[in-house]
N, C-alpha and C positions, 0 to 999 in steps of 0.2 A: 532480329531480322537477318536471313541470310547475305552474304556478299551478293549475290547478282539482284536480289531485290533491292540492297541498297543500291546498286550499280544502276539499275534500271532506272530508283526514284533521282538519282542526280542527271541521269540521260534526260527524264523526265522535268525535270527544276530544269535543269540547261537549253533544252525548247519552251520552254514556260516562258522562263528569266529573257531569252532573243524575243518572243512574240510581244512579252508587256514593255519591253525596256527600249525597242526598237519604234523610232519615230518620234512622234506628236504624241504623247502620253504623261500621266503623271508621275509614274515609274521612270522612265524615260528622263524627264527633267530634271525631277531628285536627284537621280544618279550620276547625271551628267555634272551636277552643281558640288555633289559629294568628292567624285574622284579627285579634284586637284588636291582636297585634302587628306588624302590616303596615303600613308607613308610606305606602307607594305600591302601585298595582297593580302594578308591577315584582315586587315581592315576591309577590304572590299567585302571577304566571306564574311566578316560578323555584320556590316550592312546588310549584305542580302540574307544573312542567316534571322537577322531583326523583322527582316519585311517576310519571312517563310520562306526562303530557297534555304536547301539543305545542298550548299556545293563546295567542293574544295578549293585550295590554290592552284592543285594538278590538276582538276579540270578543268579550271580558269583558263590556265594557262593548255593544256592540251585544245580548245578553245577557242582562244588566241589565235594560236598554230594552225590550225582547222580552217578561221575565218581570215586568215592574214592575205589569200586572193582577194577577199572582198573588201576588205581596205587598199590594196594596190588599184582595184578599180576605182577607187573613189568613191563606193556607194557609201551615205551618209546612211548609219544606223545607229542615231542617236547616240543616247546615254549608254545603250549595248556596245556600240563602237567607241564611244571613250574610255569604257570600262575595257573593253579587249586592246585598245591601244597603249592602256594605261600597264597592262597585264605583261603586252609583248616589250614594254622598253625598258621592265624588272628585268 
């Protein structure tokens, strides 16, 4: 597969992984119960790499960066926002 089709499928994984993980969800819960035991973002990718997201650390964390307004506001996004909290304070 070319570089921007991979580049497109994690754009695509990265809106996927925010819509299921974000909220009241089963995704969502998992993930949120998973990350206190994540030593490295390594571990977050091979979680989400187990459940089908194909995404990196850099995008994690590019991510993170991207959604760090919306944790300053305080919006609660679930296990998506543990996971990005978890991400920004590697």
């Amino acid at each position: 597969m070319c570089l921007s089709g991979r580049l497109r499928m994690s754009q695509d994984d990265l809106q996927r992984l925010k819509s299921d993980a974000s909220g009241n969800t089963g995704l969502s819960e998992a993930l949120a119960e998973a990350v206190p035991g994540f030593a490295s973002p390594k571990d977050a990718v091979e979680f989400l790499a187990a459940r089908g997201f194909e995404i990196s650390s850099e995008e994690l964390a590019d991510a993170a960066i991207a959604d760090s307004a919306a944790a300053e506001a305080g919006e609660d996004e679930g296990g998506y926002g543990v996971l990005l909290q978890f991400i920004r304070d590697r």
